[in-house]
Structures are given as C-alpha cells and as structure tokens.
C-alpha positions as CSV (number, residue, x, y, z in Angstrom):
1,X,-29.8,7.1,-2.9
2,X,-26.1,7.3,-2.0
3,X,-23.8,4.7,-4.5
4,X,-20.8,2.8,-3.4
5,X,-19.2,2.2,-6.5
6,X,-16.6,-0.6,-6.8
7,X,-13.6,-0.4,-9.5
8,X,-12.0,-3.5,-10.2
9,X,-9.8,-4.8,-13.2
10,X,-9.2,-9.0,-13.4
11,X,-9.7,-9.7,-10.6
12,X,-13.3,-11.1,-9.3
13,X,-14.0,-12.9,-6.0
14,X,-13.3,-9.8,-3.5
15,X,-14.8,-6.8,-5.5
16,X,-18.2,-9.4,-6.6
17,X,-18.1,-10.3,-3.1
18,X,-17.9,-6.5,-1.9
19,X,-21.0,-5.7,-3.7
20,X,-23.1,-8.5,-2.7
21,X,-22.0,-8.0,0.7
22,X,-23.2,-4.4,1.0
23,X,-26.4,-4.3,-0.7
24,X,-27.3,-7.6,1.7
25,X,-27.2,-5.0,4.7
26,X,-29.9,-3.0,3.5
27,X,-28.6,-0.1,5.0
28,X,-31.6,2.6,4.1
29,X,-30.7,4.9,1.1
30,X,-27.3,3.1,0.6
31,X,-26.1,0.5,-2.5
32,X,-23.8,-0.9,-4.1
33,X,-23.2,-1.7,-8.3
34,X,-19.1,-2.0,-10.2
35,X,-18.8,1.1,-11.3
36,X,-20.0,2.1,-14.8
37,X,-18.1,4.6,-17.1
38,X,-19.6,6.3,-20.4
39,X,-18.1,9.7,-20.3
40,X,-15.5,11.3,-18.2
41,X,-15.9,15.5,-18.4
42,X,-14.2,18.0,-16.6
43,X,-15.7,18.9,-12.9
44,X,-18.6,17.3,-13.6
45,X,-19.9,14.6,-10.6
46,X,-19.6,11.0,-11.4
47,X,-23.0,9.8,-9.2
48,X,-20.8,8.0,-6.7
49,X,-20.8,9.0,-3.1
50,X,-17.7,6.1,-2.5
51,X,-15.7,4.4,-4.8
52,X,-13.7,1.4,-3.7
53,X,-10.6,1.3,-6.0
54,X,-8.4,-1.4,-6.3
55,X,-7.3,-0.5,-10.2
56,X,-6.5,2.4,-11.2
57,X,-2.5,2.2,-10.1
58,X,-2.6,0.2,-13.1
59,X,-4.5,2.0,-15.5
60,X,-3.7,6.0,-15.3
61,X,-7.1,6.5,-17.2
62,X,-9.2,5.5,-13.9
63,X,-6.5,7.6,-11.7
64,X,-7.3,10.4,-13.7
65,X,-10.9,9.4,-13.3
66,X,-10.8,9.3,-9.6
67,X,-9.0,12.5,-9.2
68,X,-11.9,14.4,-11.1
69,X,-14.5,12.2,-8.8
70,X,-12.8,13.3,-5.6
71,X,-12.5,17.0,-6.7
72,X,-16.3,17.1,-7.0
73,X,-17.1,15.4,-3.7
74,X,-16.9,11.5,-4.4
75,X,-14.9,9.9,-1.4
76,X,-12.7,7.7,-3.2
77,X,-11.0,4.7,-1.3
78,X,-7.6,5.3,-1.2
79,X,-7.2,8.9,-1.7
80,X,-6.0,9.3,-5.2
81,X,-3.6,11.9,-4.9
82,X,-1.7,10.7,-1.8
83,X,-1.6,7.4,-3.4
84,X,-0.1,8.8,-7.0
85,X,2.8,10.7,-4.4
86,X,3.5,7.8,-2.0
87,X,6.0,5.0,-3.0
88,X,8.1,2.5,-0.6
89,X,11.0,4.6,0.1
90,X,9.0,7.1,1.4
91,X,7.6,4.9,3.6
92,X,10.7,4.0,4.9
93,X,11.8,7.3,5.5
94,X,8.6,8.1,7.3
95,X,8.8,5.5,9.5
96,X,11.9,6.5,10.8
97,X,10.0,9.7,11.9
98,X,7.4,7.9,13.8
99,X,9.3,5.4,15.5
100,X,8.8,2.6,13.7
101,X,11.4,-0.1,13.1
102,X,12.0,-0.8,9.5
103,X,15.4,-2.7,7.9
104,X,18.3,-0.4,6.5
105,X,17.2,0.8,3.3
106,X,19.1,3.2,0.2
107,X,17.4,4.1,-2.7
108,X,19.1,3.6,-5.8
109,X,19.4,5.7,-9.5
110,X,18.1,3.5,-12.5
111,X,20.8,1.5,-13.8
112,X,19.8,2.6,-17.1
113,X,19.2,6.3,-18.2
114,X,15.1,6.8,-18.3
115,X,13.9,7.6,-21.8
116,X,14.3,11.1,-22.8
117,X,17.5,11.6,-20.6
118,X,20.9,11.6,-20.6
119,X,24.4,11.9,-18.8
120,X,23.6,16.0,-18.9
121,X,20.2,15.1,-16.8
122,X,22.2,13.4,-13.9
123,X,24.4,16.6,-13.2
124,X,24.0,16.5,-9.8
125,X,24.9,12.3,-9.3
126,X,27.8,11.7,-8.4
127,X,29.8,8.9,-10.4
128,X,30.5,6.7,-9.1
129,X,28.2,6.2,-6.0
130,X,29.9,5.5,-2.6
131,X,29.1,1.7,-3.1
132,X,32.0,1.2,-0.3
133,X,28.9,3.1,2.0
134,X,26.3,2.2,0.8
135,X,27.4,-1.7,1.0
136,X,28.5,-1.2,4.5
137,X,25.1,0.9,6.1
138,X,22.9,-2.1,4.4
139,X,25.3,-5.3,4.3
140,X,24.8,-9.0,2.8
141,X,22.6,-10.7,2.3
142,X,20.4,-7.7,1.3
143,X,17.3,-7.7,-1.0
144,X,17.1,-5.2,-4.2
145,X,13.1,-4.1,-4.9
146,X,11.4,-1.4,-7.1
147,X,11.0,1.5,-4.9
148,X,7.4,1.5,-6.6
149,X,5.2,-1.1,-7.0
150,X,4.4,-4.5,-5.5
151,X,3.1,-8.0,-6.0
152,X,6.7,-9.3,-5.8
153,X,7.5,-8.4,-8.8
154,X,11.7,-7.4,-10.0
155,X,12.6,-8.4,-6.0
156,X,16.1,-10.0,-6.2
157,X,18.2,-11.5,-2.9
158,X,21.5,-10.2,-3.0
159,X,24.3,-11.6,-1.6
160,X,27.5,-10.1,-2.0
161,X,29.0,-7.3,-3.9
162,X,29.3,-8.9,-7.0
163,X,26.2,-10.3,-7.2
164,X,24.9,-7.0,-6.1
165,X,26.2,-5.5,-9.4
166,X,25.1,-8.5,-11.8
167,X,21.4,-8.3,-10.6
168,X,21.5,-4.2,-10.6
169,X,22.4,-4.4,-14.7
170,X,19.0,-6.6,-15.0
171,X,16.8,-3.5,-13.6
172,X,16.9,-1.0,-16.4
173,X,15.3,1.9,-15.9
174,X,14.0,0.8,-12.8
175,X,14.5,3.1,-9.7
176,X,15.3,0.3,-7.2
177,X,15.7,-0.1,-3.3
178,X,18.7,-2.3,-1.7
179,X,17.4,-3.4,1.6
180,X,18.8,-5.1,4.9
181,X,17.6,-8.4,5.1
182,X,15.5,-9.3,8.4
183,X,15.8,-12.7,9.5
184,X,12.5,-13.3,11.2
185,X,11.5,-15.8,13.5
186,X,8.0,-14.7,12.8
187,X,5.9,-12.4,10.1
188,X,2.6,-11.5,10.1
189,X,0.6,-9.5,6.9
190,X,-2.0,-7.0,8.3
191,X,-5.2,-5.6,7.0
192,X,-5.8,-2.6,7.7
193,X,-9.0,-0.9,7.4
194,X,-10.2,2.8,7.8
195,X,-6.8,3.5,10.1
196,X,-9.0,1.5,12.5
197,X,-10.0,-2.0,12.1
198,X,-6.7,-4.2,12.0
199,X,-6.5,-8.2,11.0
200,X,-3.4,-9.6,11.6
201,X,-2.4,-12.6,9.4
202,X,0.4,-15.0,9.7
203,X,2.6,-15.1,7.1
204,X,5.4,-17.0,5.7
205,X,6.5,-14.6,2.5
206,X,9.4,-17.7,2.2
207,X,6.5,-20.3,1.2
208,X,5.2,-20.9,-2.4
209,X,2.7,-18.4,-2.9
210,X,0.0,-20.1,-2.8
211,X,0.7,-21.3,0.7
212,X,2.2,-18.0,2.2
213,X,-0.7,-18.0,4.3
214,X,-0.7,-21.3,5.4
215,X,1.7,-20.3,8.5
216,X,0.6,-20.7,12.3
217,X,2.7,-18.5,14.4
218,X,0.8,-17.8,17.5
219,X,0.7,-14.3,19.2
220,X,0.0,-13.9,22.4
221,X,-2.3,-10.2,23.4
222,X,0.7,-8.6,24.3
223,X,2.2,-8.9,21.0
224,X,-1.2,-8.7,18.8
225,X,-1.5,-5.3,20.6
226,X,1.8,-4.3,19.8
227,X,1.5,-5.2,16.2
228,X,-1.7,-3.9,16.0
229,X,-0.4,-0.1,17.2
230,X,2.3,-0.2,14.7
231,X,-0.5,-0.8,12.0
232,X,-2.7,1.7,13.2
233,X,0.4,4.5,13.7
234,X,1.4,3.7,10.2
235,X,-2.2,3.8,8.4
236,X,-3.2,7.0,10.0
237,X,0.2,8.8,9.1
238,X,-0.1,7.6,5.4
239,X,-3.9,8.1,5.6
240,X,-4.8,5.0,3.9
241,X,-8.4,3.7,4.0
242,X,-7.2,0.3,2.8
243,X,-3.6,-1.1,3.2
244,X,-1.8,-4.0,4.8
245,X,1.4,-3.8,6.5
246,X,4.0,-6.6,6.7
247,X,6.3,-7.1,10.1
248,X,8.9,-9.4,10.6
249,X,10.0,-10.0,14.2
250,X,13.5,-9.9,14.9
251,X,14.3,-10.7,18.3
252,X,10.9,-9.8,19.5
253,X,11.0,-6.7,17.6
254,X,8.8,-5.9,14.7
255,X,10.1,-4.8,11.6
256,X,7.8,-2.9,8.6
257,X,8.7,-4.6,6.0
258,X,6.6,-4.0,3.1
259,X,3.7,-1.3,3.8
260,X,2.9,0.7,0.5
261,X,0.2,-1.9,-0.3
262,X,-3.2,0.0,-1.5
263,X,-4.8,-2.6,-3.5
264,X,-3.3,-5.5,-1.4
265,X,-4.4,-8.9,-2.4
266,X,-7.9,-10.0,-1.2
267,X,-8.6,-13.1,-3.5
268,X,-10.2,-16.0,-1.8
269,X,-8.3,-18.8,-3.1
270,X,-5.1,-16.8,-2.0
271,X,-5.9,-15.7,1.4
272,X,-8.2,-18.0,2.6
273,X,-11.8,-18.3,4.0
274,X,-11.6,-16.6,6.8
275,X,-9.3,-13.7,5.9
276,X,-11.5,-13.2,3.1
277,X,-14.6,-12.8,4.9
278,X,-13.1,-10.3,7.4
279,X,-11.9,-8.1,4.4
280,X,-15.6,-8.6,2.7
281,X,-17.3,-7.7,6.0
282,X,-15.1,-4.5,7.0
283,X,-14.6,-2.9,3.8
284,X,-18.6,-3.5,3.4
285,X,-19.0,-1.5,7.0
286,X,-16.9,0.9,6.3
287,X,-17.5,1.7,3.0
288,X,-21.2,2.1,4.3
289,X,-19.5,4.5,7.0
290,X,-18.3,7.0,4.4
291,X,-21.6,7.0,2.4
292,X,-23.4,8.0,5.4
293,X,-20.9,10.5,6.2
294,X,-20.5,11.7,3.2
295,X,-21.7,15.4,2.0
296,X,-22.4,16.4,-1.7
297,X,-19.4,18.7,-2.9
298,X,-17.5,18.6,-0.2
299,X,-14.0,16.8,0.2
300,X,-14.7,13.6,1.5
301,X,-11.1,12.2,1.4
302,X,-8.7,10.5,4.0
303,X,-6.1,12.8,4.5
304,X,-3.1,11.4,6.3
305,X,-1.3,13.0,9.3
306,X,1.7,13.9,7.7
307,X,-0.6,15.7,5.0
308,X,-2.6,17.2,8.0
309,X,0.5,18.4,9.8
310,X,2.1,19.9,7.5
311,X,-0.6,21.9,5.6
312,X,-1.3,23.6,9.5
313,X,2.3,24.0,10.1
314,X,2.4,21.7,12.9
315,X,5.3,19.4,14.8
316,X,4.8,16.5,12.0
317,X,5.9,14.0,14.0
C-alpha cells in the first residue's frame, strides 16, 4: 500500500478535504491519512510514498523532516530543498531570463544589522547606497515587501522618497524588496498544479481580503492561453508541484507579480466554492500520479529546469 501523507499546521478545510477526496477514488493500493510523527532518525524511511506539505516553511522541524523523507525516496510536494533556496527576488531575477514581464524590482540590505553582525560584516556595502539610482530605476509610487515570505505580511506602498525612508526604519532586520508599482486594469491569481494543470482566478488584491476573489474580469481564450503559458513557463523553471502565480495586466500585458507562493492559500471560505473544489480535485489527481509513479529509494522529486540545466551544463535559458 503506497501513503499520501498530508502535512498541515492551523489550517483545516483544504488538507481534511485533500484526504477525504483521495481515499474516495479508490485508486487500488493508494491512501491517504495527515501525516503521523513519533520519531524522526537519520536515513531511515518515513512510510510515505507522497507528502503534501503546506507547513513546514513555518516550522524548520518538518523542513528538516522532509529533507530526510525525500533523501530516502519519499516524493515530497514541493521539493524541500528548492523551496528552502528560492525566495521572491530570485524569482524576479529569473523571470527576466525567461522572458517574463515582471515590475522593476531592487533588493534591499536590512535596515537594521542581523543579530550576530556588525558594521565589520557589511565590508563590501557600500554606504550610502545610490538611493538617487535606485529611486529613479523603480520610481513612485513603489511598494516595499520582504524578499521572503508571503501572506501580505510587512508590504508597505511607498510614495515618495521620504516616505520611502520612514517606512524602511520600521523593517528591522528584514531584507526587503522596493518594487515598481503596476497599475492594472486587470489581475488574475493562478493555481498551478504539477507544472501542468493551471486555474486562473480573478483577483482584486485592492479588495478587503475576504472579497479579493469576489472580482469578475472576463478573459477571452486568447488571453486565458497567454496567461496560462506564462504559468506553466514559470512553474516548470522553478519546478514547483504546487504554486500560484499573480499577473497584473498593464496595457494588455501581463506582469508576475507575486509568484514564490508554495503553500498558497486554499481555504474554502477564502477562495470560494468552486476554486476550492478545483484545488481539492487536482492536487487529489495528482498526488495519486506521484504515488503511482513513484519507486522505493529512488529520488522522486520535481526538479526545476533551472536546476536541470544547470547540473548538465546546459544553455539555462
């Protein structure tokens, strides 16, 4: 019997939902429980030949978990390792690579010196930064996010300059992004699942949050299809099993806005019936997918392109 195990923290509809959705299949040789932790030793298999995971960026213990599960053949959903390496900056930089339109982005040092540091460690920063440049490549308004992270959590709109340097003192020892503001006449949040099954939500990231999905903007094929591509391109280069992407259109063009999301929100009451049983039904299928692809001992990971390309010394983009 192969186990889909599902890791979840607070949260309850999705990953409750998850489990009862797979084992209804009845998909020979194939089940589903939350997964169950007694002991954690060194190399040793966990039982599970997929684990779902939608916690353990939170809680370094189940990371470390994962990591050990992967080595010994479990295929973990997202990939453990790329996920701990990825954050949003990256992402940005990628996308540049792979034609992708994203806004103007810098990354920024923390405005406070990390614990354990001091003005010795930052030999190499140059003080003061070229704000003048920096300030001119992005321009106002502009908004300032944690380079890591999500959830809209620490995201400030900037203004000017001197709003710019108010805000930045309230971010400690956060290592933040200031970003070009994209004034959309339309935005869409995209599931993506597998680097192949794509649901493309409309979005209104300007709404209360519990009506950010309540927006109706209306794609026509043409521009589903384009949006969709983008998705895909991105998803397979990150190799992420389970992500969503956000574009804004500008002017008819599509701008990745916010794409680092591995444990993206999937709750019911926040993203609606229908939304929510998409996400329940294709995670289910392809969870299933990996279990029956999957091979005792063997790496059973999703390994992005950019990984792939660059461990065979190939063109990576």
């Amino acid at each position: 019997m192969k186990k889909i195990g599902v890791l979840y923290g607070k949260e309850r509809s999705f990953p409750e939902a998850l489990v009862q959705k797979i084992n209804s299949m009845q998909v020979p040789g194939i089940m589903a429980e939350p997964v169950r932790i007694d002991k954690v030793m060194q190399g040793e298999p966990c039982g599970y030949a997929v684990i779902f995971d939608r916690i353990s960026h939170d809680v370094p213990f189940y990371r470390a978990y994962l990591k050990n599960a992967a080595l010994t053949g479990t295929a973990v959903i997202n990939n453990p390792f790329w996920w701990s390496a990825d954050e949003k900056f990256f992402n940005n930089c990628l996308a540049t690579k792979i034609e992708v339109p994203v806004p103007k982005t810098v990354i920024l040092p923390s405005r406070k010196m990390p614990a354990d540091t001091s003005a010795d460690s930052f030999s190499n920063l140059s003080y003061p930064l070229d704000w003048e440049g920096i300030f001119n490549y992005v321009g106002f308004p502009a908004y300032m996010k944690p380079h890591a992270g999500g959830g809209w959590k620490n995201v400030y709109k900037i203004t000017d300059m001197d709003d710019f340097f108010s805000k930045y003192a309230e971010t400690e020892e956060l290592v933040m992004l200031l970003q070009e503001e994209i004034v959309f006449e339309e935005y869409y949040r995209c599931y993506c699942v597998g680097g192949k099954y794509v649901k493309i939500m409309s979005y209104e990231p300007r709404n209360p949050h519990h009506l950010r999905y309540a927006a109706d903007f209306r794609p026509d094929q043409k521009k589903l299809k384009m949006l969709e591509d983008i998705v895909i391109r991105i998803n397979q280069y990150l190799g992420y099993d389970f992500n969503t992407v956000e574009l804004a259109l500008r002017n008819g063009v599509p701008y990745a806005i916010d794409f680092c999301n591995p444990a993206p929100d999937a709750d019911r009451a926040s993203v609606g019936e229908e939304n929510f049983a998409w996400v329940v039904d294709t995670v289910a299928t392809y969870a299933v997918e990996k279990a029956q692809h999957h091979k005792d001992g063997m790496d059973n990971l999703t390994w992005g392109e950019y990984i792939k390309k660059s461990s065979s010394k190939q063109k990576l983009y």
